[in-house]
DSSP file (Angstrom, degrees, kcal/mol; ACC not computed):
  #  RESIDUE AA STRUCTURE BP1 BP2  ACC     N-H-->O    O-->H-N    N-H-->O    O-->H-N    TCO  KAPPA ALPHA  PHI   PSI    X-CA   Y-CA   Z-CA
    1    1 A X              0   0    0      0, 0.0     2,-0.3     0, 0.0    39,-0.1   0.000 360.0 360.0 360.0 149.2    4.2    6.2    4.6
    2    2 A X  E     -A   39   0A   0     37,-0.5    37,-3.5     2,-0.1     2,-0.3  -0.969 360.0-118.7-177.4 154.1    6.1    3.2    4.5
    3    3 A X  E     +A   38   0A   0     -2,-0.3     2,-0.3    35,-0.2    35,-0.2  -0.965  23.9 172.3-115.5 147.7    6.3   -0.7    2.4
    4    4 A X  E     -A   37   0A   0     33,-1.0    33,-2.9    -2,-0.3     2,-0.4  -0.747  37.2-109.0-141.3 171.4    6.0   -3.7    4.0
    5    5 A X  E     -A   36   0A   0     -2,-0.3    31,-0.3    31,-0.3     2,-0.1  -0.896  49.7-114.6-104.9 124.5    5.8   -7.3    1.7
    6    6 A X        -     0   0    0     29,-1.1     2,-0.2    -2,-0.4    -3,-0.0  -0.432  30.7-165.3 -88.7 165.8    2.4   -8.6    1.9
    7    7 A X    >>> -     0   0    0     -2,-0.1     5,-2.0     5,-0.0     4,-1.1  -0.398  44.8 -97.9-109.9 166.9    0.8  -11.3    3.2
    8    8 A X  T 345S+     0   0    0      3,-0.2    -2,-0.1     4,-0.2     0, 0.0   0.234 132.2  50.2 -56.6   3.4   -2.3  -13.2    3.1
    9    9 A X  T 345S+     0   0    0     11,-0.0    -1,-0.2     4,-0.0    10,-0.1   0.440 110.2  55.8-117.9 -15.1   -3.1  -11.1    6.4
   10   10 A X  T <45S-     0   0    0     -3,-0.6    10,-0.5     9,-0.1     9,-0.4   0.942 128.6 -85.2 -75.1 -66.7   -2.0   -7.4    4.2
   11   11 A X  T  <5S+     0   0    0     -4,-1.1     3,-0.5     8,-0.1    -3,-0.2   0.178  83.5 139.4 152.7  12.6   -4.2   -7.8    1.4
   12   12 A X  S   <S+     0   0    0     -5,-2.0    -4,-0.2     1,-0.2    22,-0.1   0.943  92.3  31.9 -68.1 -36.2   -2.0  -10.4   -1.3
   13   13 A X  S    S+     0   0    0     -6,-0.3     2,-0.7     1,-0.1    -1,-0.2   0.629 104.4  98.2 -76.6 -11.2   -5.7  -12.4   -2.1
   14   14 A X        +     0   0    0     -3,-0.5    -1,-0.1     1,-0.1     5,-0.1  -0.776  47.6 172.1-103.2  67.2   -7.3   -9.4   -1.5
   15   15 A X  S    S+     0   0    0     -2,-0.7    13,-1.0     1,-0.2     2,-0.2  -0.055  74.3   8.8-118.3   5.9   -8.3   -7.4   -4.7
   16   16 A X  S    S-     0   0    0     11,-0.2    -1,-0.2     1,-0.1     2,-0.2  -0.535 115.5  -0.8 170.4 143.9  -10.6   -4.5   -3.1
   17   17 A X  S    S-     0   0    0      8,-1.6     2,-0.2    -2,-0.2    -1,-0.1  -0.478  90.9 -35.0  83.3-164.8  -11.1   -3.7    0.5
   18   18 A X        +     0   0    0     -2,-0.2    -7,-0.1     6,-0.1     3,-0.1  -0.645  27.6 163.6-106.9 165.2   -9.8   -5.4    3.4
   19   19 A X  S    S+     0   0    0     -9,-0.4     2,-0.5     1,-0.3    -8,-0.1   0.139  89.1  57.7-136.4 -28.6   -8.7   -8.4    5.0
   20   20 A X  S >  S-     0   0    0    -10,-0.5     3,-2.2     3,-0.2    -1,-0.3  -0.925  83.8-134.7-111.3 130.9   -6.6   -6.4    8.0
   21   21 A X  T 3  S+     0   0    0     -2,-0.5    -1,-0.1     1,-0.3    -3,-0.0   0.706 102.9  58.6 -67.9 -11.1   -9.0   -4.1    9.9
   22   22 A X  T 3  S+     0   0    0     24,-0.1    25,-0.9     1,-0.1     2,-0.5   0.321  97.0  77.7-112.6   0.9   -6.1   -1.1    9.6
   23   23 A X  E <   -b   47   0B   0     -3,-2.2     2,-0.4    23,-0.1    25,-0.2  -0.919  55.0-164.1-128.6 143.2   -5.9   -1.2    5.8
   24   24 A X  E     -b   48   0B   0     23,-3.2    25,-2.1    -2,-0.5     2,-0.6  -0.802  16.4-174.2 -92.8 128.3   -8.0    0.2    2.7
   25   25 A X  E     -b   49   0B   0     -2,-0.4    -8,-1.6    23,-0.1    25,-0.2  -0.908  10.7-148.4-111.1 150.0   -7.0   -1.5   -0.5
   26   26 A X        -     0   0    0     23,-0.8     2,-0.1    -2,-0.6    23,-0.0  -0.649  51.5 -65.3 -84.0-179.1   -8.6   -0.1   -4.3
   27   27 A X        +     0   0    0    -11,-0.1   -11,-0.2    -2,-0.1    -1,-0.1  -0.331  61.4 169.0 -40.3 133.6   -9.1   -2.4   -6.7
   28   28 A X    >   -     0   0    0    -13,-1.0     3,-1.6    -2,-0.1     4,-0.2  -0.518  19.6-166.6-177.3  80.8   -6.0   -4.1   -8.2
   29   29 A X  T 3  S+     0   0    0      1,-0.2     3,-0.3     2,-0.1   -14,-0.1   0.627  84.9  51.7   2.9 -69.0   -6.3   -6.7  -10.2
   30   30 A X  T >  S+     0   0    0      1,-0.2     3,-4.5    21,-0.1     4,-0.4   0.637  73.2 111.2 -68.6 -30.1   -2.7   -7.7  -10.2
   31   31 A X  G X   +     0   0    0     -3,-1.6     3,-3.5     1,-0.3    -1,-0.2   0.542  69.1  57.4   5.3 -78.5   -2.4   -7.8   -6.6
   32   32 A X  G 3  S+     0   0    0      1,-0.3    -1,-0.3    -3,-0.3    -2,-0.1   0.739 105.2  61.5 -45.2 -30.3   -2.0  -11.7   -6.1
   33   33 A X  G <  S+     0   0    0     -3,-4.5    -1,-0.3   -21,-0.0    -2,-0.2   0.837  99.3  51.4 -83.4 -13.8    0.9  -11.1   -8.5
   34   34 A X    <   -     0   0    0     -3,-3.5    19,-0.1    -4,-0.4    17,-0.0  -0.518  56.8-150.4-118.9 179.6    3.4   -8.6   -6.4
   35   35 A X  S    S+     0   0    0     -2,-0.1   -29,-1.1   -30,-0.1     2,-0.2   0.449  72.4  78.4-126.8 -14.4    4.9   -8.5   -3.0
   36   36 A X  E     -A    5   0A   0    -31,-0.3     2,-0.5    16,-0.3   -31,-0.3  -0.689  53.2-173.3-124.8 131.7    5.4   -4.8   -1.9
   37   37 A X  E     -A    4   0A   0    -33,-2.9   -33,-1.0    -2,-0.2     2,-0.4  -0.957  22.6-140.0-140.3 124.8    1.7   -3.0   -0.5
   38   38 A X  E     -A    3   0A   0     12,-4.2    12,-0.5    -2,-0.5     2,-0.5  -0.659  22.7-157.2 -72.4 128.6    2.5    1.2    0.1
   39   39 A X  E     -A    2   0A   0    -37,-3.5     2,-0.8    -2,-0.4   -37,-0.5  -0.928   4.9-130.7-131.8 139.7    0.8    2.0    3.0
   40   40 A X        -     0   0    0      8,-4.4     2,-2.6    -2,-0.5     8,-0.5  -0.570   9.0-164.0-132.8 130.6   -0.4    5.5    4.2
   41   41 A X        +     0   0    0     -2,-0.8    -1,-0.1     1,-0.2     6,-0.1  -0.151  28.8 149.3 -74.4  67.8    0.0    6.7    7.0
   42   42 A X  S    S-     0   0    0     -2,-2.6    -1,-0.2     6,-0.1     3,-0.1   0.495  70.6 -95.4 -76.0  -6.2   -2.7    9.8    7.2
   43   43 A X  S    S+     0   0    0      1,-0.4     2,-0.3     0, 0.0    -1,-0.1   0.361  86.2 115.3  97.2  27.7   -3.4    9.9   10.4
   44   44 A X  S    S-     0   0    0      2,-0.1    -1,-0.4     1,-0.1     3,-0.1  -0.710  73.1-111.6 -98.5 158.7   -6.5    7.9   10.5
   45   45 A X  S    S+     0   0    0     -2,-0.3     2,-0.6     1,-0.2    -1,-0.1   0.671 109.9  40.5 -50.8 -24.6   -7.4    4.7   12.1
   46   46 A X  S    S-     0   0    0     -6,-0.1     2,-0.3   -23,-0.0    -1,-0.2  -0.890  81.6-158.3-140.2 120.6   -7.7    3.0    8.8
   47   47 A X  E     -b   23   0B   0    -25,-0.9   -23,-3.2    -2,-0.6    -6,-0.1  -0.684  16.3-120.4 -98.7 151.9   -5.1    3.8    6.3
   48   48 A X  E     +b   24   0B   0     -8,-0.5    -8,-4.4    -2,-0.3     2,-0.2  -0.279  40.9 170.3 -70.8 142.3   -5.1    3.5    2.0
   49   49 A X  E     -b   25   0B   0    -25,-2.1   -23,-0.8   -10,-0.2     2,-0.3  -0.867   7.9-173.8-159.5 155.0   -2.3    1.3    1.0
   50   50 A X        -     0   0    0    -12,-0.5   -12,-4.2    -2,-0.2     2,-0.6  -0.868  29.8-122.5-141.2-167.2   -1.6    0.0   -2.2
   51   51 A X        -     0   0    0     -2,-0.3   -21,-0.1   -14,-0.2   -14,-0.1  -0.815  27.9-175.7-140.1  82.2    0.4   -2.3   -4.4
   52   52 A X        -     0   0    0     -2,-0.6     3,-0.5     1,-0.1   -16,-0.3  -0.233  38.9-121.5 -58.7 158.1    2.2   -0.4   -7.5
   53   53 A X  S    S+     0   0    0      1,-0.2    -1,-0.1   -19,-0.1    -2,-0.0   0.001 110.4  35.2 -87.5  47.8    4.0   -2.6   -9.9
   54   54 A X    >>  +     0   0    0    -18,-0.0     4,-1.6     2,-0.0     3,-0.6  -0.187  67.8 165.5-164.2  75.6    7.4   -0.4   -9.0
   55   55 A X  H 3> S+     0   0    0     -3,-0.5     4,-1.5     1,-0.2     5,-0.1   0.751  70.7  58.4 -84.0  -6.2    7.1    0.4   -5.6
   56   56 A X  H 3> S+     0   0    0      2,-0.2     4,-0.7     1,-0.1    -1,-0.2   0.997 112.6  49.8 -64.2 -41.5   10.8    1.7   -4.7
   57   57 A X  H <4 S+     0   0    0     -3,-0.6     4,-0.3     2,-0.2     3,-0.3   0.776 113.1  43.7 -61.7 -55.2    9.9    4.3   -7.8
   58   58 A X  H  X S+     0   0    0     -4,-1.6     4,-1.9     2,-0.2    -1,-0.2   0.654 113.8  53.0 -75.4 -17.9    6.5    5.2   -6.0
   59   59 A X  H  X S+     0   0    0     -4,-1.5     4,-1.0    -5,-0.2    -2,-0.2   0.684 108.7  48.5 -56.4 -42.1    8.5    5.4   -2.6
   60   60 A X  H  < S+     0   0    0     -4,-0.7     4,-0.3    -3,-0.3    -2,-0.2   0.466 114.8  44.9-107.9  19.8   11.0    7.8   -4.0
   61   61 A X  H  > S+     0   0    0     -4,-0.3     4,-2.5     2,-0.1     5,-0.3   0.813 112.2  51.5 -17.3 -76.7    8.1   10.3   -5.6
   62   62 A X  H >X S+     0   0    0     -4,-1.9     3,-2.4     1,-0.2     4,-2.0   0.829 109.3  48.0 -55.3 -65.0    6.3   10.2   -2.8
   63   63 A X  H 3X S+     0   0    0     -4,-1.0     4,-1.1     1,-0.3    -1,-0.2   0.860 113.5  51.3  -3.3 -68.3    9.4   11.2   -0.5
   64   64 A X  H 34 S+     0   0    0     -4,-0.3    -1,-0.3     1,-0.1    -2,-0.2   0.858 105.6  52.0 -80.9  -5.9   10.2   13.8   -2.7
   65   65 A X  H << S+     0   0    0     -4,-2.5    -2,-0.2    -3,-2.4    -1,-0.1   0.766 115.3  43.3 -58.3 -53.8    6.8   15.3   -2.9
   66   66 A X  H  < S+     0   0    0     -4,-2.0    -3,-0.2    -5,-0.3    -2,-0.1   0.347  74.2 126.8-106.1  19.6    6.5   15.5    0.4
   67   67 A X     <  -     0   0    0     -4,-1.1     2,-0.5    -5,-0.3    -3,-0.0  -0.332  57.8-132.8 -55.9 137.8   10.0   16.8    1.7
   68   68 A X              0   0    0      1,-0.2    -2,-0.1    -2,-0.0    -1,-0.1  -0.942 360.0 360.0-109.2 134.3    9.2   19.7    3.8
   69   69 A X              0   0    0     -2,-0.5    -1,-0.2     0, 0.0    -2,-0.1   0.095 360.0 360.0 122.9 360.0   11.5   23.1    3.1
Protein backbone atom coordinates (compact mmCIF):
# COMPACT_ATOMS: atom_id res chain seq x y z
CA UNK A 1 0.00 0.00 0.00
CA UNK A 2 1.45 3.13 -0.91
CA UNK A 3 0.59 7.06 -2.63
CA UNK A 4 1.99 8.23 -5.48
CA UNK A 5 0.70 11.87 -7.30
CA UNK A 6 -1.07 11.07 -10.37
CA UNK A 7 -0.58 11.58 -13.67
CA UNK A 8 -2.27 11.48 -16.85
CA UNK A 9 -0.60 7.91 -17.17
CA UNK A 10 -2.13 6.94 -13.17
CA UNK A 11 -5.57 7.59 -13.80
CA UNK A 12 -6.00 11.84 -13.17
CA UNK A 13 -8.53 11.91 -16.56
CA UNK A 14 -9.55 8.77 -15.79
CA UNK A 15 -12.92 8.51 -13.86
CA UNK A 16 -13.54 4.53 -13.89
CA UNK A 17 -11.12 1.80 -15.01
CA UNK A 18 -7.76 2.17 -16.34
CA UNK A 19 -5.43 4.00 -18.29
CA UNK A 20 -2.13 2.10 -16.68
CA UNK A 21 -2.53 -1.74 -17.32
CA UNK A 22 -1.38 -2.28 -13.40
CA UNK A 23 -4.22 -0.19 -11.90
CA UNK A 24 -8.07 -0.59 -11.12
CA UNK A 25 -9.72 2.78 -10.48
CA UNK A 26 -13.87 2.90 -9.19
CA UNK A 27 -15.68 5.56 -10.17
CA UNK A 28 -14.76 9.05 -8.87
CA UNK A 29 -16.07 11.74 -10.12
CA UNK A 30 -13.72 14.22 -8.59
CA UNK A 31 -10.70 12.57 -9.69
CA UNK A 32 -9.52 15.26 -12.29
CA UNK A 33 -9.66 17.51 -9.24
CA UNK A 34 -6.92 15.83 -6.68
CA UNK A 35 -3.34 14.76 -6.90
CA UNK A 36 -2.72 11.77 -4.40
CA UNK A 37 -4.21 8.03 -6.05
CA UNK A 38 -3.80 5.08 -2.88
CA UNK A 39 -2.73 2.22 -4.45
CA UNK A 40 -3.04 -1.46 -3.30
CA UNK A 41 -0.85 -3.63 -3.18
CA UNK A 42 -2.75 -7.16 -2.85
CA UNK A 43 -0.73 -9.25 -4.37
CA UNK A 44 -2.23 -9.33 -7.77
CA UNK A 45 -1.08 -8.30 -11.13
CA UNK A 46 -3.55 -5.55 -11.29
CA UNK A 47 -4.09 -3.59 -8.14
CA UNK A 48 -7.33 -1.15 -6.77
CA UNK A 49 -6.08 2.23 -6.18
CA UNK A 50 -7.96 5.13 -5.50
CA UNK A 51 -8.13 8.82 -4.96
CA UNK A 52 -9.71 10.01 -1.38
CA UNK A 53 -10.12 13.69 -0.92
CA UNK A 54 -7.67 13.22 2.35
CA UNK A 55 -5.35 10.71 1.51
CA UNK A 56 -2.58 11.21 4.44
CA UNK A 57 -5.92 10.47 6.79
CA UNK A 58 -6.73 7.28 4.61
CA UNK A 59 -2.85 6.35 4.75
CA UNK A 60 -2.83 6.59 8.50
CA UNK A 61 -6.19 4.27 8.95
CA UNK A 62 -5.13 2.01 6.74
CA UNK A 63 -1.59 1.56 8.49
CA UNK A 64 -3.21 1.24 11.57
CA UNK A 65 -5.68 -1.42 10.59
CA UNK A 66 -3.26 -3.37 9.37
CA UNK A 67 -0.36 -3.25 11.90
CA UNK A 68 0.37 -6.77 12.66
CA UNK A 69 0.77 -7.75 16.67
Amino acid sequence: MGSQQMGLATGKLRLWGTTHPAYWLPLDLSRPRKNTLIVLDVGAKVKPAFSPADPAKVLELLHQRTRSG
